[in-house]
C-alpha positions in Angstrom: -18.1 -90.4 -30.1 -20.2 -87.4 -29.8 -24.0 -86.9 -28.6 -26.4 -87.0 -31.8 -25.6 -84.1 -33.9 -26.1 -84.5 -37.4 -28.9 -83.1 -39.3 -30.1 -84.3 -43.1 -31.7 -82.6 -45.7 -33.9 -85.5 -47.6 -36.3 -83.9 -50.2 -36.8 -80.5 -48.9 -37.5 -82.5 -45.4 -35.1 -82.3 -42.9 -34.4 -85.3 -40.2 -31.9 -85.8 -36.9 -30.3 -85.2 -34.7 -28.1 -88.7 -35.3 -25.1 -89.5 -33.6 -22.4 -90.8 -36.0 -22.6 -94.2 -35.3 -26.4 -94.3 -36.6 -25.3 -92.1 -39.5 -22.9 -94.4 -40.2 -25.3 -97.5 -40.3 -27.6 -95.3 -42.0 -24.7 -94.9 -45.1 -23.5 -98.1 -45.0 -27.2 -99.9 -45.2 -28.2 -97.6 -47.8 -30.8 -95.6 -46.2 -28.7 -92.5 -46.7 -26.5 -91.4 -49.2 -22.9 -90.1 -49.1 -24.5 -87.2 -51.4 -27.2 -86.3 -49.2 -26.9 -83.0 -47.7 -25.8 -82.9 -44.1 -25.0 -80.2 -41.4 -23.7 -80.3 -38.1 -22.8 -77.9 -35.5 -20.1 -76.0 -36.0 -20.1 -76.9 -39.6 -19.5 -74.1 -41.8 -23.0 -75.0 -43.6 -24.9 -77.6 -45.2 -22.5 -80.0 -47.9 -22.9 -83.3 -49.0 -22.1 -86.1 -46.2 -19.1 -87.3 -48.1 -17.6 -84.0 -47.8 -16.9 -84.2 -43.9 -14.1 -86.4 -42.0 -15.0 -90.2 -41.0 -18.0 -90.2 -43.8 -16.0 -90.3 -47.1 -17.7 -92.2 -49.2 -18.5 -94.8 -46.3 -21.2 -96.9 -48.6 -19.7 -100.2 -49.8 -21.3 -99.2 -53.2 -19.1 -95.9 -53.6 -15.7 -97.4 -54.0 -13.7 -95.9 -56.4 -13.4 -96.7 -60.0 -10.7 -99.3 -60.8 -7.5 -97.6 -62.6 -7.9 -97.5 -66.5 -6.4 -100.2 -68.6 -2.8 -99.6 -69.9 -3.1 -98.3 -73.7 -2.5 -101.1 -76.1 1.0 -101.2 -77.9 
């Protein structure tokens, strides 16, 4: 558990530091999205929060889709 690095991009605004605990309560409440655009030093650049380690697709609403039905016979 780090100091508060993150930094978000919210409609041309952007917002932080956060430490990854509040990011994480941010994600899971719904404030922020897995998709919004994040950065954090020593990233390579901004992405999309769900593209870095411990933050894939945290929100309870971005579980996966269920496998597809077996094809009829």
């Amino acid at each position: 558990a780090g100091g508060a690095r993150w930094s978000l991009a919210i409609e041309g605004k952007t917002y932080g530091p956060y430490t990854d605990e509040a990011l994480k309560q941010m994600v899971a409440s719904g404030q922020v999205l897995p998709t919004t655009m994040a950065w954090h030093p020593g990233a390579a650049g901004w992405a999309p929060l769900q593209t870095f380690p411990g933050f894939e697709a945290t929100s309870p609403g971005m579980a996966p889709p269920p496998p597809p039905p077996p094809p009829a016979r």
